[in-house]
C-alpha positions as CSV (number, residue, x, y, z in Angstrom):
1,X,10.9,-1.0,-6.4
2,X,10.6,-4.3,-8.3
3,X,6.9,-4.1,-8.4
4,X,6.3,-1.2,-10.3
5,X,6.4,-1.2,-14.0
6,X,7.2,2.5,-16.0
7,X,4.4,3.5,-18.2
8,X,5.2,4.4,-21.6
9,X,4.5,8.3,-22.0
10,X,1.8,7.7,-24.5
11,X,0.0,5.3,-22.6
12,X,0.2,7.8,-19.7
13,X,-1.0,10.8,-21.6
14,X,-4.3,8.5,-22.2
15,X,-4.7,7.3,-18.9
16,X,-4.6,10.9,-17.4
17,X,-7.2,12.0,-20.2
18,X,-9.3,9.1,-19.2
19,X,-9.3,10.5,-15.9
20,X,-10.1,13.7,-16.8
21,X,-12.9,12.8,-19.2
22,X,-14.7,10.6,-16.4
23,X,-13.8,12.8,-13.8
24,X,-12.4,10.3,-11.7
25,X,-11.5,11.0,-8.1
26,X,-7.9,10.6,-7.1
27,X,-5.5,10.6,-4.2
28,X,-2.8,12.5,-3.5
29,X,0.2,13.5,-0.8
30,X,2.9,16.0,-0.5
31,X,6.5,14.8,0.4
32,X,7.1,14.5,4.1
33,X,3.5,14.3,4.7
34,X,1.2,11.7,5.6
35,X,-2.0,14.0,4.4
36,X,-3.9,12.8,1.9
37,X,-5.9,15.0,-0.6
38,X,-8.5,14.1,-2.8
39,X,-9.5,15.5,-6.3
40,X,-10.1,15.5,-10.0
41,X,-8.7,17.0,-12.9
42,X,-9.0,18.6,-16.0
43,X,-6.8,18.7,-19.2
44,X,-5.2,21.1,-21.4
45,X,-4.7,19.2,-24.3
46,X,-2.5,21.7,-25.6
47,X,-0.3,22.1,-23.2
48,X,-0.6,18.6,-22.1
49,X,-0.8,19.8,-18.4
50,X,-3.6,18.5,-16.1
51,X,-5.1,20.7,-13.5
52,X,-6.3,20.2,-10.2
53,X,-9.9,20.6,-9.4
54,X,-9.4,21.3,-5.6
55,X,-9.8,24.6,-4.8
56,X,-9.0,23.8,-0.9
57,X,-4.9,23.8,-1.7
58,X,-2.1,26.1,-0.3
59,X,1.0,25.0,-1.3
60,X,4.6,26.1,-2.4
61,X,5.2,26.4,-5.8
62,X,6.9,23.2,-7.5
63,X,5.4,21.0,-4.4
64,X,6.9,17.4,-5.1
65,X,3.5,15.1,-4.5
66,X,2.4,11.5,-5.1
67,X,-0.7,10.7,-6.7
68,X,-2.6,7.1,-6.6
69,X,-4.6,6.5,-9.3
70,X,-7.0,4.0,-9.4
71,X,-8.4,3.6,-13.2
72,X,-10.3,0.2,-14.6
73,X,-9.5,-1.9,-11.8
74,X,-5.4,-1.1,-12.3
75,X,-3.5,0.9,-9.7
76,X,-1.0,3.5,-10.7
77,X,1.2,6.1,-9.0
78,X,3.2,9.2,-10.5
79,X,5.3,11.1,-8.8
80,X,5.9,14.8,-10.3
81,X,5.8,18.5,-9.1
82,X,2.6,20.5,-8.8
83,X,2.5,23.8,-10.0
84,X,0.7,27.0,-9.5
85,X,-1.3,29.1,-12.2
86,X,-3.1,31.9,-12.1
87,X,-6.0,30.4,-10.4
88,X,-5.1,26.1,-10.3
89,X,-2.1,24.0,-9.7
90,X,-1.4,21.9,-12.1
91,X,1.1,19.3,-13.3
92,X,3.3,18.3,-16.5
93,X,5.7,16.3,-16.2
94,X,4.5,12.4,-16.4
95,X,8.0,11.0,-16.0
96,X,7.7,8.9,-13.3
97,X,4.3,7.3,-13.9
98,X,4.0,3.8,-12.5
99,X,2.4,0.5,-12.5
100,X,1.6,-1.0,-9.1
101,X,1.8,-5.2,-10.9
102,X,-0.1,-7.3,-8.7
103,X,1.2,-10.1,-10.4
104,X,4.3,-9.9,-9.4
105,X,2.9,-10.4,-5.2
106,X,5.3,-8.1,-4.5
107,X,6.5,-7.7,-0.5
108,X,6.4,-4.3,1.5
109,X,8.2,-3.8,4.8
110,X,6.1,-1.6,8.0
111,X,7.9,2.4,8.3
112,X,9.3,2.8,11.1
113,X,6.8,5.4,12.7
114,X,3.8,3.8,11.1
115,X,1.7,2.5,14.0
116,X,1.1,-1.5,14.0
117,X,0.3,-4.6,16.2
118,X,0.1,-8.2,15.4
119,X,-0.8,-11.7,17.2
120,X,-1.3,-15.2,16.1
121,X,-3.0,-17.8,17.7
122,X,-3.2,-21.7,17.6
123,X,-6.7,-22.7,16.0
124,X,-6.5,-26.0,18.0
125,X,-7.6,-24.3,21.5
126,X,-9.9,-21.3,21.3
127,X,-8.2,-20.6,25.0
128,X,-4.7,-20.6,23.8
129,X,-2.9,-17.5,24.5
130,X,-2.5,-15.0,21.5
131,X,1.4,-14.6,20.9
132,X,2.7,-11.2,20.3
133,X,4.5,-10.7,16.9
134,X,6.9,-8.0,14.9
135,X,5.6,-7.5,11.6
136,X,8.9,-8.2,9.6
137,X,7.1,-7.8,5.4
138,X,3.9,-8.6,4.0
139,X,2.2,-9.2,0.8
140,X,-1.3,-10.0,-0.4
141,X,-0.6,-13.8,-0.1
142,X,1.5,-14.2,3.1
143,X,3.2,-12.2,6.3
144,X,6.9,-12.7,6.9
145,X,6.2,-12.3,11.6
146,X,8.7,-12.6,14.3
147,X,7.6,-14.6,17.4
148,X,8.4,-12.5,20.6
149,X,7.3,-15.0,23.2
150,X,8.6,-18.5,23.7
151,X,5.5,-20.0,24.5
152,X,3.0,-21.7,23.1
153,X,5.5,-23.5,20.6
154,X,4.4,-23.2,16.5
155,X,4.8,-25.9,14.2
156,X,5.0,-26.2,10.2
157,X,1.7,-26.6,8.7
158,X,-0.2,-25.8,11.7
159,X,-3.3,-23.3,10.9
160,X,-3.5,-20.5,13.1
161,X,-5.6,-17.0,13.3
162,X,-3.6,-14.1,12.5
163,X,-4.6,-10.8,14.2
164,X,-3.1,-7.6,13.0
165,X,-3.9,-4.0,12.5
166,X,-1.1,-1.4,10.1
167,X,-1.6,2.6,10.2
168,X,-5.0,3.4,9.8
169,X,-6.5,0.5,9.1
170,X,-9.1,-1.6,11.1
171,X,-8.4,-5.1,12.4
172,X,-7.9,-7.7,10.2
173,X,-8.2,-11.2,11.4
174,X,-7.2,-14.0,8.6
175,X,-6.7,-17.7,9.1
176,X,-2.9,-18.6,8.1
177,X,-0.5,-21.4,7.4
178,X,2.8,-21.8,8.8
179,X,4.6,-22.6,5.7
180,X,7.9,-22.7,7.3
181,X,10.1,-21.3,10.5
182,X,13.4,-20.7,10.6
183,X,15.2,-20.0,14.2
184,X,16.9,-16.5,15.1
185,X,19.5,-16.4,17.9
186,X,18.5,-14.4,20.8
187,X,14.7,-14.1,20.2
188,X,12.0,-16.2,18.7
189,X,11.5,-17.3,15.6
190,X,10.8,-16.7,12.2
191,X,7.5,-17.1,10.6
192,X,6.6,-17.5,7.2
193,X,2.4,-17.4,6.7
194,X,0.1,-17.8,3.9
195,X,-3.2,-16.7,4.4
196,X,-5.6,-19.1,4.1
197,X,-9.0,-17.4,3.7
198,X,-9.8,-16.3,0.3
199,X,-13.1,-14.4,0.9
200,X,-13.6,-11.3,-1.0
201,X,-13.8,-9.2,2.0
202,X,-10.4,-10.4,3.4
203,X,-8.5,-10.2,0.1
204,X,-9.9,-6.5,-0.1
205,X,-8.6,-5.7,3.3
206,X,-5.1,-7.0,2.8
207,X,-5.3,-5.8,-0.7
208,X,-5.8,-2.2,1.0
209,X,-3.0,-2.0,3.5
210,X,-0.9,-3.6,0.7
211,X,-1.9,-0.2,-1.5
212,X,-1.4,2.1,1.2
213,X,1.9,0.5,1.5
214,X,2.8,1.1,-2.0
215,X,1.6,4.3,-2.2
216,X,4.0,5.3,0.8
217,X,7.1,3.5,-0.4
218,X,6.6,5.3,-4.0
219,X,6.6,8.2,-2.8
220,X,9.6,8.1,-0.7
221,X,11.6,6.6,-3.3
């Protein structure tokens, strides 16, 4: 994915030992799954492996899992094999250790048997209907939709609400900006937004879904 940057292994060995050190909570999921587990770890500097606090696990030995690691306001993923000693897992290999660069605004397509709906609706008349729309990408700053009705008619630059709900997620309602639309043969158009509220507690939502996004994508890679 172009917007994740490899960790050098030296840098990684440090962030992992911070981690450990503050006992900082963190996320993980087995391949194939959609389960998340939560826990902390601790380090044997020796070795350089890192072992699981989470007593609650049951899993096959060299279990390929995804971890999301949020660490001084970065967000990291490494994919790796967990391990079992006598009485932890654990995990050594930091190869694939990742940078999610926010920078970058990177774009992240729906999976297919993720659960998601989304309207948008003409600011202009709070009584306008609420058109249904396919989801085709989405980033923090802007939603790539598909219009599935013909009616009521969008415009460039027109301001609308944008309704939509990914996965597990609640609601989010954010007022957009057509930035541009671009006519598909046999069904509605296409829709470029930008989102056009900037509140804190917006950005966090979309900055959310954009994570879980990332995380799932990274580990299905």
């Amino acid at each position: 994915m172009d917007s994740l940057s490899q960790v050098e292994k030296n840098e990684v060995f440090q962030i992992l030992s911070r981690i450990a050190a503050r006992q900082t909570e963190i996320s993980f999921k087995a391949h194939n799954s959609e389960k998340i587990y939560k826990t902390t770890i601790d380090k044997n500097a020796a070795r350089k492996q890192f072992y699981l606090s989470n007593q609650d696990l049951d899993f096959d030995v060299k279990l390929e899992v995804t971890f999301k690691i949020i660490i001084d306001r970065k967000l990291f993923f490494l994919k790796t094999n967990l391990k079992k000693g006598s009485i932890q897992y654990f995990f050594e290999n930091t190869d694939n250790f990742f940078e999610l660069v926010r920078r970058k605004k990177p774009r992240f397509e729906i999976p297919q048997h993720w659960t998601h709906a989304a309207k948008v609706q003409g600011q202009d008349n709070p009584g306008e209907l609420k058109s249904p729309v396919t989801i085709l990408d989405l980033s923090r700053t802007g939603m790539r939709v598909l219009i599935r009705s013909e009616l009521p008619r969008y415009q460039k630059d027109q301001v609308v609400n944008l309704y939509f709900k990914i996965h597990r997620r609640a609601e989010i309602m954010v007022k957009s900006k057509i930035i541009y639309l671009q006519g598909k043969s046999g069904t509605g158009p296409v829709i470029g937004l930008e989102y056009a509220d900037s509140s804190i507690l917006i950005t966090n939502k979309i900055q959310n879904v954009c994570d879980d996004l990332a995380f799932y994508w990274t580990a299905e890679s």
